[in-house]
C-alpha positions as CSV (number, residue, x, y, z in Angstrom):
1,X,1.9,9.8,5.9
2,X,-1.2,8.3,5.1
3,X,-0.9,7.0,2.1
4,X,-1.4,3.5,3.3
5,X,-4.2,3.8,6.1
6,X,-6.7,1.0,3.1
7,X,-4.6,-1.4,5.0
8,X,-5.9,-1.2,8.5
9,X,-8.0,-4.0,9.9
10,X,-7.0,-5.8,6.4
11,X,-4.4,-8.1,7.7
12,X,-5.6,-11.2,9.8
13,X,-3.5,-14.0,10.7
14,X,-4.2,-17.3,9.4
15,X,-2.9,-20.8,10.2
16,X,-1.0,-23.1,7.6
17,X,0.0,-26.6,8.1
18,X,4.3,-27.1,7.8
19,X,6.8,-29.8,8.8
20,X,9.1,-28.6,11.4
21,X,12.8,-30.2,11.7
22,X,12.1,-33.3,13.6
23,X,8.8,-33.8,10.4
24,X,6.4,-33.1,12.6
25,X,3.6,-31.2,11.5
26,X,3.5,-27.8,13.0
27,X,0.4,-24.7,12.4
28,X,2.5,-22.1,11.3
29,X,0.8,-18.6,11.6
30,X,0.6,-16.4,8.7
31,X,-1.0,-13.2,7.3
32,X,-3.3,-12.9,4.8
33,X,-5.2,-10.2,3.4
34,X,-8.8,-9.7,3.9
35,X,-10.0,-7.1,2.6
36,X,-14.1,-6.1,2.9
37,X,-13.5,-2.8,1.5
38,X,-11.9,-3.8,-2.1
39,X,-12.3,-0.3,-3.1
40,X,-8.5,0.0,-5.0
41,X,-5.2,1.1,-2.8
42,X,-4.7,4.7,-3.3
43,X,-8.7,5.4,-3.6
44,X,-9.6,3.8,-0.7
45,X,-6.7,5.6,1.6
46,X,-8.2,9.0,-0.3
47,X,-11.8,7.8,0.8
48,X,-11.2,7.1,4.3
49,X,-9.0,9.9,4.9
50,X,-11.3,12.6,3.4
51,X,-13.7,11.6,6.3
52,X,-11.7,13.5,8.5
53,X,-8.9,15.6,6.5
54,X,-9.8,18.2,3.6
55,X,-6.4,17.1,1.5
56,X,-5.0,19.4,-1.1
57,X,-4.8,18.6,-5.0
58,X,-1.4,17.6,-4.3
59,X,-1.6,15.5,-1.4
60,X,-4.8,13.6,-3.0
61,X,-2.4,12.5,-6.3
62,X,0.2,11.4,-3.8
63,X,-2.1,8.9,-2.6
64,X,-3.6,7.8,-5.3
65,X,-0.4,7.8,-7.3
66,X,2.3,6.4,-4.2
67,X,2.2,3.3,-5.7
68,X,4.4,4.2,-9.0
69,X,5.1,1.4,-11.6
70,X,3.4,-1.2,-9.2
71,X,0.3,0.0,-10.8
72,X,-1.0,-2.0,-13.8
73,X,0.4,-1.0,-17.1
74,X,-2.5,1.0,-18.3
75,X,-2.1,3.8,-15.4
76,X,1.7,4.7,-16.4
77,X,0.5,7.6,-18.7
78,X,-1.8,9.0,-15.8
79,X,1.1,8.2,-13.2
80,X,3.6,10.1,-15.8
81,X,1.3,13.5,-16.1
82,X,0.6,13.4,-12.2
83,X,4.5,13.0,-11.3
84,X,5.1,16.0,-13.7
85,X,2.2,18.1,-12.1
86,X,2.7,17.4,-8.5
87,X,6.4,16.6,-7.4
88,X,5.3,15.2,-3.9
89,X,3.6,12.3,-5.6
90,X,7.3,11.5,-7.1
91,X,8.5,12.7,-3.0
92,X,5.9,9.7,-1.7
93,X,6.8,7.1,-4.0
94,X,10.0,7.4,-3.2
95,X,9.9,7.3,0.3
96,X,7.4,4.1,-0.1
97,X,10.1,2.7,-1.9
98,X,12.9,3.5,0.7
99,X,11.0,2.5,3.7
100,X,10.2,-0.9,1.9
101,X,13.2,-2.3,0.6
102,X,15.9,-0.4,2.4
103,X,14.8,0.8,6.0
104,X,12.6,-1.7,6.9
105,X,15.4,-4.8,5.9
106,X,17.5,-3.5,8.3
């Protein structure tokens, strides 16, 4: 559930310059990401939550590990042994994946 908390106070929005249909130029707000904690996704999340929460072996790879094949190439062996160790960090993934692309484009 908090697999994700690295992203609070991370997004600001930001103002970019666009034509709108009559060519006018328009600011058109945006989001962008900054970030003065680049500590790493899952880490950071694990960091900041451990402030507050003891977490379990298992809940501390879900974390770190939610992120599945979006990770650079050089993790997939670590992300491989910590799916086959602890099934909820397969269980998050998924649901990260499902909330993304299929309950949140509804």
């Amino acid at each position: 559930m908090l697999h994700d908390i690295c992203k609070i106070n991370t997004y600001k929005v930001d103002y970019r310059n666009k034509k709108d249909e009559t060519g006018q130029w328009i600011k058109e707000p945006y989001y962008i990401s900054d970030d003065i904690m680049p500590l790493g996704h899952g880490e950071k999340s694990i960091m900041l939550i451990s402030e507050f929460i003891k977490l379990t072996k298992e809940e501390l790879y879900a974390i770190r590990w939610h992120m599945g094949g979006y990770e650079p190439k050089e993790n997939y062996g670590y992300i491989s042994k910590a799916y086959e160790k602890y099934p909820l960090a397969v269980y998050t993934h998924m649901a990260d994946l499902m909330a993304t692309y299929i309950l949140e484009n509804r």
